[in-house]
MARDOZA-174787 format. One record per residue (C-alpha): residue in three letters; x, y, z. Coordinates in steps of 0.05 Angstrom, whole numbers, padded with zeros to 5 digits, always signed. Example, Ala and Ser with C-alpha at 12.3 -4.5 7.8 and 13.67 -1.06 7.14 Angstrom:
<pts>
ALA+00246-00090+00156/SER+00273-00021+00143/
</pts>
This chain:
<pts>
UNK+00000+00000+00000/UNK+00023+00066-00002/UNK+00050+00104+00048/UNK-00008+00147+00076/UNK-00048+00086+00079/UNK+00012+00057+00122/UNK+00010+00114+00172/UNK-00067+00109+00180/UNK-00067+00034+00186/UNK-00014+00044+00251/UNK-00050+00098+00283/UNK-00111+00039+00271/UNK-00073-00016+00299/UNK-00055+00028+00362/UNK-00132+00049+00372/UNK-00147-00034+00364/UNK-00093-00039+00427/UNK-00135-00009+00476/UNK-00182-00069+00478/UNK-00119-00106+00512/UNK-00131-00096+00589/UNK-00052-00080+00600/UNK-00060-00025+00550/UNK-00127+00006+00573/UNK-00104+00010+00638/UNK-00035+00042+00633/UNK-00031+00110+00594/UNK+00045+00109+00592/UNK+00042+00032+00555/UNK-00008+00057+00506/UNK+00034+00124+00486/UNK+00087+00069+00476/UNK+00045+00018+00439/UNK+00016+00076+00393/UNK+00090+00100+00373/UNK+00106+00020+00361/UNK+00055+00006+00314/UNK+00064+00065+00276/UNK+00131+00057+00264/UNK+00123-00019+00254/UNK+00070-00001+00200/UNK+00119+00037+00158/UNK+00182-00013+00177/UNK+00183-00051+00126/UNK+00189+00007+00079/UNK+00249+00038+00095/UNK+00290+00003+00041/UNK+00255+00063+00006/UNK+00325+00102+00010/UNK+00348+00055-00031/UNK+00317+00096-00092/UNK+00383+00152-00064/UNK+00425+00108-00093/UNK+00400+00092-00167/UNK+00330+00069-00193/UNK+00358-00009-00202/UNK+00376-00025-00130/UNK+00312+00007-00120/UNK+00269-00038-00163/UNK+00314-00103-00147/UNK+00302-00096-00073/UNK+00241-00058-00050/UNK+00199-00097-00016/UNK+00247-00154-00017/UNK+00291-00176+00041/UNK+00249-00118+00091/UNK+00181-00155+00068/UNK+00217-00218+00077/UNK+00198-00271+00145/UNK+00266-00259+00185/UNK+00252-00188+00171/UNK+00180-00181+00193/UNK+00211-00221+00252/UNK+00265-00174+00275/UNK+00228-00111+00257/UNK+00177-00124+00312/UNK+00230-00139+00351/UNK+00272-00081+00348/UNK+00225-00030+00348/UNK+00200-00057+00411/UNK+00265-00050+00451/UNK+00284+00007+00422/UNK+00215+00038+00443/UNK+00223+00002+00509/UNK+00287+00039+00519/UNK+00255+00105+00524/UNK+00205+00085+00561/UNK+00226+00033+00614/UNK+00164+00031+00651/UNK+00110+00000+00594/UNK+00101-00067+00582/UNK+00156-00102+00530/UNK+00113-00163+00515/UNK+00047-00123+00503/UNK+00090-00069+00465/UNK+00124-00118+00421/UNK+00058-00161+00405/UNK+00020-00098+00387/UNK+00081-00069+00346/UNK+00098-00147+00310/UNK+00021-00141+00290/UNK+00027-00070+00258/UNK+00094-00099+00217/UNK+00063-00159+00196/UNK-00011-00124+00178/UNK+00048-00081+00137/UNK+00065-00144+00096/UNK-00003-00173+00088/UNK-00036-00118+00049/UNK+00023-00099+00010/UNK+00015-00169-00019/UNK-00055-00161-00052/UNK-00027-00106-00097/UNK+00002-00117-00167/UNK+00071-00090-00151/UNK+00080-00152-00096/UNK+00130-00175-00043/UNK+00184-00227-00034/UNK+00141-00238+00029/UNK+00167-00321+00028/UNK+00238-00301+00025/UNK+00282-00338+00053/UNK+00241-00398+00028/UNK+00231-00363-00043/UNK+00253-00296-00084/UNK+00187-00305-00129/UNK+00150-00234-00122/UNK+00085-00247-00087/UNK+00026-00198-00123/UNK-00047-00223-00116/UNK-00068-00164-00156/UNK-00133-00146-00129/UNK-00126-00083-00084/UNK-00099-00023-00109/UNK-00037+00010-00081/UNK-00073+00069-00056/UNK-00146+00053-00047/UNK-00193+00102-00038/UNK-00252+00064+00009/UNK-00195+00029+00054/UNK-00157+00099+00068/UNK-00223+00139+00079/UNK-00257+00078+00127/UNK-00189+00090+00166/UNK-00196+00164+00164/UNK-00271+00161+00182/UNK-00245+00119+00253/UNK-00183+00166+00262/UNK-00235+00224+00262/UNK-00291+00183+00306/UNK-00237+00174+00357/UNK-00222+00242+00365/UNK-00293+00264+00373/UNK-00301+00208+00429/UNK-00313+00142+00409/UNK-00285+00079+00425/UNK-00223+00068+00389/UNK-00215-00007+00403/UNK-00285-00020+00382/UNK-00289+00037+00330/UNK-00226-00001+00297/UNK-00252-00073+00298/UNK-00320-00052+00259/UNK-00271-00017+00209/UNK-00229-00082+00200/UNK-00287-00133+00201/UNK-00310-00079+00144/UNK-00242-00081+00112/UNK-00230-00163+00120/UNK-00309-00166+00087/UNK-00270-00117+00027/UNK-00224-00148+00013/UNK-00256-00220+00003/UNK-00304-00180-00045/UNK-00241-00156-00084/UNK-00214-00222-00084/UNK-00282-00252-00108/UNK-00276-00197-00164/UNK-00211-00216-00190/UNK-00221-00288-00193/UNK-00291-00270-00241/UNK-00253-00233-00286/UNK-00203-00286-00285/UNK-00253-00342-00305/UNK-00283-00300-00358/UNK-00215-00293-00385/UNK-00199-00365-00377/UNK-00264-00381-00422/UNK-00250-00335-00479/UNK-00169-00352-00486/UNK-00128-00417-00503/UNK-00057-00440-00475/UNK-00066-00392-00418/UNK+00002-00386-00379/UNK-00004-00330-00334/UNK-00067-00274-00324/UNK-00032-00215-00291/UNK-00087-00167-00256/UNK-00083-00096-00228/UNK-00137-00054-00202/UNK-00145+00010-00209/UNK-00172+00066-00162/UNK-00232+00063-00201/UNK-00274+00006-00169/UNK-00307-00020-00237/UNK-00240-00014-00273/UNK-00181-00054-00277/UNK-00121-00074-00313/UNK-00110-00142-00347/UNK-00035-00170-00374/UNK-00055-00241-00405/UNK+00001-00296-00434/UNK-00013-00335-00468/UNK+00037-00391-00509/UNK+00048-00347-00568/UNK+00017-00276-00550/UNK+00016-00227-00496/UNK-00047-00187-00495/UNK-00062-00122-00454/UNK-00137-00095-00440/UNK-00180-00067-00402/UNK-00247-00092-00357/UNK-00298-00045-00337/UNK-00363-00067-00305/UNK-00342-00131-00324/UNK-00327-00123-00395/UNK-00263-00150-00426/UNK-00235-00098-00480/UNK-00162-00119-00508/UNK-00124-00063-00521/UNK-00063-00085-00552/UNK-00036-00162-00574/UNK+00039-00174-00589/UNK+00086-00229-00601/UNK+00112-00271-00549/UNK+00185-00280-00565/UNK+00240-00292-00521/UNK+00302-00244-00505/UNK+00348-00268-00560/UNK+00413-00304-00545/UNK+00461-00258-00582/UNK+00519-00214-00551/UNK+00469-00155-00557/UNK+00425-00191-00504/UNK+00475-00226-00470/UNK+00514-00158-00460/UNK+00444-00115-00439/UNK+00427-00167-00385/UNK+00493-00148-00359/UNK+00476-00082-00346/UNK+00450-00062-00276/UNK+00375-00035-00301/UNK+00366-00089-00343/UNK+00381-00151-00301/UNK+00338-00112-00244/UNK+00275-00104-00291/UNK+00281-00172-00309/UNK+00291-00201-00235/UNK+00215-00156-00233/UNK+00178-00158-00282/UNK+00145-00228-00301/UNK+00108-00195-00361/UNK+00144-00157-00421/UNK+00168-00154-00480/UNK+00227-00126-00512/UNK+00243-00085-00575/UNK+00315-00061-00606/UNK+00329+00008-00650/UNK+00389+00018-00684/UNK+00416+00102-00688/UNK+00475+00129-00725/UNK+00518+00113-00664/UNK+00484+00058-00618/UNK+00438+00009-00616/UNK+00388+00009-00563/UNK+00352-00052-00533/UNK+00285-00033-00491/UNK+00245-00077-00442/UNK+00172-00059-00432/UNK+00136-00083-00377/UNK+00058-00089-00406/UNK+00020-00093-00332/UNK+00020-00018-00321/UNK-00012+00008-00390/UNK-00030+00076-00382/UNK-00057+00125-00424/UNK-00044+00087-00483/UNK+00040+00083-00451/UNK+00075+00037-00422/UNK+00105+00081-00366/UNK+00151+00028-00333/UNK+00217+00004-00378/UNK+00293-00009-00375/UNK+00333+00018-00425/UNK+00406+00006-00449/UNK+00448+00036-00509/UNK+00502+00004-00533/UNK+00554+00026-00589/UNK+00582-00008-00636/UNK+00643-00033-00601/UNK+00597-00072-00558/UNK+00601-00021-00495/UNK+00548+00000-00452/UNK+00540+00076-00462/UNK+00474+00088-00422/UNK+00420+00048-00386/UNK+00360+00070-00352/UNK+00297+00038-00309/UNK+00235+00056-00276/UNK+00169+00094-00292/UNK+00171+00141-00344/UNK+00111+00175-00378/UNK+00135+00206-00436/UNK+00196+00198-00490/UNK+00230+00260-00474/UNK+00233+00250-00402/UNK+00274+00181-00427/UNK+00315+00204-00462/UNK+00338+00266-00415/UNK+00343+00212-00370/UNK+00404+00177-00413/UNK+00430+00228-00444/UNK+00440+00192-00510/UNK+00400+00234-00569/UNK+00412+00213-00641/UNK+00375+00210-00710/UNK+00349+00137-00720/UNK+00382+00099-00779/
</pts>
């Protein structure tokens, strides 16, 4: 989810704590609880300042190792003492049970959204994304809101927040329920189906689809549960030539490809390089396909400029490589 939602869902979590006794009763332990769950709700996400570095450490390992089962382990953990620390009077087993619950409620809803986790690492590297919940979305961070604001003007947080989350578990189960009908109807209309990549978008009736099939990828759309394909290309594998073999070499296009499960690749040859392109096809927007990795290569088989991550127009690419020539 995105960030907001993050900080809303903690502030949640440590209205939900007051219906533990331990917590009701002691001001001090709930001051600390409330700090520990919302800084276990955004935990997991500081390998954002990864994105400092460069956009392909970024990609390779957000949400990776931080969304990973050791992690989600030593998060709780260590916010707890650290938390406990300051405040040596409250409660370490209530603080760390109600701060483990905020990191791992963290890991569970970033997994529903198209972008994923490696949330079975060490076990697995595969990106887990259930694609049925948007990364922002709209009803979860306003029901959230609508309890924040209830709790200010009085009410119960502890039972204010579990009517909100028996709300949200009923949502999401209704989301899920969606995806799988749009999967079926897909599943009755194509042939040699290998993968059906979904991703929702804020709009409730509208979503994304990425379908592979054996020899085609196709792209569309669904809206009130129509299937409109936008776009069909051919599915044809990265070449092994020392192009290919010299592009996957290059840092922003071996971390697109350890990310994206759905693409497919085009090369252009200028006056002075040839350029090899990698378009990921779950994120079509506005007739684009905003997220890509780029390399450019001369003719003496060196790497003169590489690029990955969202972009939404060509221009912004290619200031982004610095590389402009006439096409051949």
């Amino acid at each position: 989810m995105d960030t907001g939602t993050h900080i809303v869902m903690g502030i949640a979590i440590g209205g939900l704590a007051t219906l533990d006794p331990a917590v009701q009763q002691d001001p001090a332990l709930f001051n600390a609880v409330l700090a520990g769950t919302v800084v276990g709700s955004q935990a997991p996400d500081f390998d954002t300042v990864l994105k400092l570095r460069n956009n392909a450490v970024y990609i390779r390992h957000h949400r990776g190792i931080t969304h990973s089962i050791p992690a989600v382990i030593m998060w709780g953990v260590l916010i707890a003492n650290i938390i406990h620390l300051l405040a040596p009077d409250s409660n370490l087993l209530h603080l760390w049970a109600w701060t483990a619950l905020a990191v791992v409620i963290h890991v569970l809803v970033d997994i529903p959204n198209a972008y994923g986790t490696q949330a079975y690492r060490p076990f697995t590297r595969k990106w887990v994304a259930l694609g049925f919940i948007n990364t922002f979305d709209p009803y979860i961070f306003t029901l959230h809101i609508g309890g924040i604001a209830a709790w200010m003007f009085g009410a119960n947080p502890g039972y204010t927040f579990l009517i909100i989350y028996a709300v949200v578990v009923l949502y999401y189960i209704k989301r899920y329920m969606d995806k799988q009908e749009i999967v079926k109807k897909i599943q009755d209309h194509f042939s040699d189906i290998v993968q059906i990549a979904t991703s929702p978008t804020i709009k409730q009736n509208k979503w994304r689809v990425a379908i592979t099939t054996k020899d085609n990828f196709y792209v569309g759309s669904v809206e009130d549960g129509h299937i409109e394909i936008l776009d069909e290309f051919k599915r044809i594998p990265l070449p092994d030539n020392q192009l290919f073999r010299l592009a996957k070499q290059d840092k922003n296009i071996a971390a697109f490809l350890s990310f994206s499960p759905v693409y497919r690749w085009e090369v252009n040859t200028f006056d002075d390089y040839t350029e090899v392109r990698l378009i990921d096809l779950r994120y079509r927007s506005n007739e684009r396909y905003p997220f890509v990795a780029v390399v450019q290569i001369d003719d003496h088989m060196r790497i003169l400029n590489s690029y990955t991550g969202w972009i939404f127009s060509e221009q912004k690419l290619q200031s982004k490589l610095d590389v402009g020539d006439n096409p051949i």
